[in-house]
N, C-alpha and C positions, 0 to 999 in steps of 0.2 A: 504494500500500500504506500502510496505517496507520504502521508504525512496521516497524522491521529484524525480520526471521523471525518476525513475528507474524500478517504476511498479510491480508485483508479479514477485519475482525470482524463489521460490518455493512453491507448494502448496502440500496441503494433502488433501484427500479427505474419508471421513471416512461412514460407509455404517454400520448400526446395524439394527435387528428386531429380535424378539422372536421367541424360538424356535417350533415348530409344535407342537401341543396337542398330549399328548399319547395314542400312536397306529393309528398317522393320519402319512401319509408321510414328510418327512421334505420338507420345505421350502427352494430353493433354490433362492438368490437374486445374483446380480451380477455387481462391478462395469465396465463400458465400457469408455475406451477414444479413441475419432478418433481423428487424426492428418491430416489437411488438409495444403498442398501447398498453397502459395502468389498468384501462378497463376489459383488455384482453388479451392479457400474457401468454395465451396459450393459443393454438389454431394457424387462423391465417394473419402472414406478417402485415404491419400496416404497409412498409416499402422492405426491398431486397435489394442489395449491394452487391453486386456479381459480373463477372463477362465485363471488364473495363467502363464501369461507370460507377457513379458517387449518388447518395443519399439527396433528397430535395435540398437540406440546408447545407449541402457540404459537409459535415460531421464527420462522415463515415465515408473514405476515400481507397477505390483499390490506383495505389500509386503506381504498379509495378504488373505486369500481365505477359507471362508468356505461354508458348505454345506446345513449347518444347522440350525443357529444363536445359534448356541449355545457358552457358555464361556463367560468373563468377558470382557468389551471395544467393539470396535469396533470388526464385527465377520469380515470386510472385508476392508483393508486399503491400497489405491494406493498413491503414490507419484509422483510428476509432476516436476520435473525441471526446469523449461523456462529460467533460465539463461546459461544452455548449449543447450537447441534446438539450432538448423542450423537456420541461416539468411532464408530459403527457406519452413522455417515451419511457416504461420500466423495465423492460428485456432485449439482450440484444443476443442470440444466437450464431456462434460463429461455426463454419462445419466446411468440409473440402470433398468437392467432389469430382469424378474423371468423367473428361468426356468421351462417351461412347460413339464416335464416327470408325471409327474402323472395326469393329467388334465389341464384345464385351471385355472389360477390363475390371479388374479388381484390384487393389493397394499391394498382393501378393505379385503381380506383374509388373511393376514398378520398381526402379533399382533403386533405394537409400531413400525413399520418402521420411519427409523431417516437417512438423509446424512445429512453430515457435511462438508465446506467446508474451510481451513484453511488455513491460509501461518502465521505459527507461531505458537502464541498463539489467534493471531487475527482470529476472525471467519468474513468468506466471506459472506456465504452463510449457509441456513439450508433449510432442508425440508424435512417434515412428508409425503407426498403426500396426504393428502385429497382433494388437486386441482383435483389431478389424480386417486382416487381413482379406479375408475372402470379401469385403463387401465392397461399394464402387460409390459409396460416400459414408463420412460420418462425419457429424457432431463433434466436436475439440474440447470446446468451452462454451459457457456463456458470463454475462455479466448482467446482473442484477439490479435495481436498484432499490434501496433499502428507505425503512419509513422517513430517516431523517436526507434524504438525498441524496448520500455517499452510495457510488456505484462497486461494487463486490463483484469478482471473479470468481466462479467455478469452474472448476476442471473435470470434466467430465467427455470418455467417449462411447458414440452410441454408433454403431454403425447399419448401415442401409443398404439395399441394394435395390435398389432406385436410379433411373435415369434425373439427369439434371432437374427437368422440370418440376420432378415428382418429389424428387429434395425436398425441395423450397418449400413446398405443400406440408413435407411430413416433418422438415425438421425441428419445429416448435412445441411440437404434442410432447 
């Protein structure tokens, strides 16, 4: 936590794996944030942060998006704001999912998949997915927001096997 009852202001969220063997198709991973309402933390998100674009107020930014894993650091890096989210925002859902254009892929077909989950230099959260290996998304974390306003991380993975779309739908319940 940043400092006493003030909770995660900002987080990063960092997404790497290796890139596909050559002459197999590339691996595509993908970070996902749902933003859910006070009045309903659960269900369907009020907006979703995915596929290289950002949140209505800016808050919730994917900076970094590749297709491949290829290159040096993090191949895919979102930023989370919570000390500008709206009063009317109390869940945020973060979770990675592969895109299925060439076949069915699972986290087990993936070479060295790593998220990272940061506010700073302080690491929240990590995960390899071998929980999830056979699945083709899962749930990371999420972030909370608590009665007096301080936003809380949990570490938690759940894994899916679900197409992208179907993610999005199920990752909040």
């Amino acid at each position: 936590m940043s400092s006493i009852n003030k909770g995660v202001q900002k987080a990063e969220v960092d997404l790497r794996w290796d890139p596909s063997p050559l002459g197999e198709p590339a691996h595509d991973l993908d970070i996902v944030a749902a933003t859910y309402r006070a009045d309903g933390p659960h269900g369907e998100p009020a907006y979703v942060v995915h596929f290289d674009s950002r949140s209505p107020d800016g808050t919730i930014i994917l900076t970094r998006d590749s297709k491949t894993g290829q290159g040096f650091g993090a191949d895919e890096v979102m930023t989370l704001e919570f000390d500008r989210l709206a009063a009317t925002y109390a869940r945020v859902v973060v979770g990675v999912v592969i895109q299925q254009r060439d076949g069915r892929r699972v986290f087990a077909d993936i070479a060295n998949p790593l998220v990272r989950i940061l506010e700073g230099h302080t690491e929240l959260g990590q995960n390899d997915f071998a929980a999830v290996s056979g699945s083709t998304a899962a749930v990371v974390g999420e972030f909370v927001r608590g009665e007096a306003g301080e936003w809380q991380f949990h570490e938690t993975v759940r894994g899916f096997d679900a197409d992208p779309q179907s993610f999005v739908e199920l990752m909040g319940s």
